[in-house]
matplotlib code that plots the C-alpha trace (Angstrom):
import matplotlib.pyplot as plt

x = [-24.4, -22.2, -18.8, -17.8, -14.1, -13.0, -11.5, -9.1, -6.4, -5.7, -3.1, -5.6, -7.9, -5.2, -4.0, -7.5, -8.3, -5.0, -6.2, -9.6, -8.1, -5.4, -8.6, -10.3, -7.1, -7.2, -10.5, -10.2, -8.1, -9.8, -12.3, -16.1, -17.2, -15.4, -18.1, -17.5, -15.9, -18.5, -19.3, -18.3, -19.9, -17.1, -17.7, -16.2, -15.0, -17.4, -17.7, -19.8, -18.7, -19.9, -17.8, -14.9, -12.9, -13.7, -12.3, -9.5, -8.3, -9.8, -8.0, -4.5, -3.2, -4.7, -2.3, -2.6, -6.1, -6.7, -7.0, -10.2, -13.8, -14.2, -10.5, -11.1, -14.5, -12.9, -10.5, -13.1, -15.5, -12.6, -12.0, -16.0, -16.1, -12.9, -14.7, -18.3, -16.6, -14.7, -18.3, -18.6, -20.8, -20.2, -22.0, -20.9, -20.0, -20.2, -17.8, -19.1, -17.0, -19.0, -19.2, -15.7, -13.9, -15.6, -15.9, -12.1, -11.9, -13.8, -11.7, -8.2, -7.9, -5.9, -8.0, -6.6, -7.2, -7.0, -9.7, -11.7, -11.5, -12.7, -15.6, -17.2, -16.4, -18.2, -21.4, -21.2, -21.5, -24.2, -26.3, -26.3, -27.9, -30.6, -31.5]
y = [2.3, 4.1, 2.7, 2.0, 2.9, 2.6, 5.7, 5.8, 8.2, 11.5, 10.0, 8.5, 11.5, 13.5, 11.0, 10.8, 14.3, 14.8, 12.0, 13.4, 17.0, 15.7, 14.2, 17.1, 18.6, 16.3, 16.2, 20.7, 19.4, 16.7, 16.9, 17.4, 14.0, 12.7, 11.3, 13.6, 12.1, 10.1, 10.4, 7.3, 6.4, 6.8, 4.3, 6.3, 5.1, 6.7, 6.7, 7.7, 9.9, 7.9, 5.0, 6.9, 5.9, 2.6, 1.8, 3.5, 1.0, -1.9, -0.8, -2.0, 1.3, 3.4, 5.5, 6.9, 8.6, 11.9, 11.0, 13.2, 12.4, 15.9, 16.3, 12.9, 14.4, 18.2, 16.1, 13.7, 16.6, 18.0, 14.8, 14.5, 18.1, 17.5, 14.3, 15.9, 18.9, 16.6, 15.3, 12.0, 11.1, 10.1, 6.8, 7.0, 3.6, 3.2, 1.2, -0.6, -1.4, -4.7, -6.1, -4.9, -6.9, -10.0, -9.3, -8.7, -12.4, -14.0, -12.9, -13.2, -9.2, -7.4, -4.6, -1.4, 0.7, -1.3, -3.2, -0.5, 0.4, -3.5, -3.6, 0.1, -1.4, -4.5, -2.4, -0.2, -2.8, -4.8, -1.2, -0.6, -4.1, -3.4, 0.3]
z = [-10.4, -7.6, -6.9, -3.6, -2.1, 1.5, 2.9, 5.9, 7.2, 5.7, 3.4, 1.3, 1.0, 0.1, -2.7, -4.0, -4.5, -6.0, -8.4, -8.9, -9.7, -12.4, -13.6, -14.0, -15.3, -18.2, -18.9, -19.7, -22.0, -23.6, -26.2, -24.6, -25.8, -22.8, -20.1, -16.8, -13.5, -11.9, -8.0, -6.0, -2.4, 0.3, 3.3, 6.6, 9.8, 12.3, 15.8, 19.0, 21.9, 24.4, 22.2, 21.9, 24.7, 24.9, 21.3, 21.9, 24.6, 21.8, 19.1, 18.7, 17.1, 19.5, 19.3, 15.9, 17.1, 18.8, 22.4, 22.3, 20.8, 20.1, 18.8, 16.5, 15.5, 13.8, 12.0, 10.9, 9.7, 7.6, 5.9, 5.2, 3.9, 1.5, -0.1, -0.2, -2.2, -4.5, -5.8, -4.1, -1.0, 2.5, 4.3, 7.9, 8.9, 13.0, 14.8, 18.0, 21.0, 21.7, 17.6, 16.4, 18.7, 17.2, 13.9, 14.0, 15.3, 13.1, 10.3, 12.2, 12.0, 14.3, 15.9, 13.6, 10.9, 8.4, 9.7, 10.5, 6.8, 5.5, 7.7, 6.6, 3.0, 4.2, 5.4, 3.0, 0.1, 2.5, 3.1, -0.9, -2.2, 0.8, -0.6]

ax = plt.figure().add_subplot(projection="3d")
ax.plot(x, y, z, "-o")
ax.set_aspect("equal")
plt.show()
């Protein structure tokens, strides 16, 4: 069974491979009967260039995004790299200018990361019961 974790902003990716090295830390230490780290699914904000500028004037903290696609999209690749060589996998979780919007509504969400995070977790968990 893979466990699912939301990941958004750098902070977070940071703290968790932190975690994931002490981890691995401990367990050179530990007697080999310990079961290894297992991989965990990593739901990802994603979005689409011809998108990108259009969220940006949706989203309520805009302003915490590169005001580029392609400037958004490096940072986004290094983030993806970091988690895929930490052991766990990346689902790309697309954010649509039209849906967001009322998704965000419907469960009285202002339009920001932290919404952004719950609905990948959201499609993420709905995407693995369908697989």
């Amino acid at each position: 069974m893979v466990k699912k974790k939301a990941l958004a902003g750098s902070g977070k990716t940071v703290a968790r491979l932190k975690e994931r090295q002490a981890v691995k830390e401990e367990s050179a230490q530990e007697p080999v009967d310990q079961p290894a780290y297992e991989p965990t699914l990593q739901a990802m904000v994603w979005y689409k260039e011809e998108h990108y500028e259009q969220l940006l004037a949706i989203f309520d903290d805009a302003e915490l995004l590169p005001p580029t696609y392609q400037a958004w999209l490096v940072r986004a690749e290094e983030k993806k790299a970091e988690v895929e060589a930490a052991g766990d996998q990346v689902m790309k979780v697309f954010i649509d200018p039209e849906t967001f919007p009322e998704w965000c509504g419907q469960k009285g969400l202002p339009k920001d990361a932290e919404a952004r995070t719950q609905l990948a977790l959201e499609v993420a968990q709905a995407r693995s019961f369908s697989l």
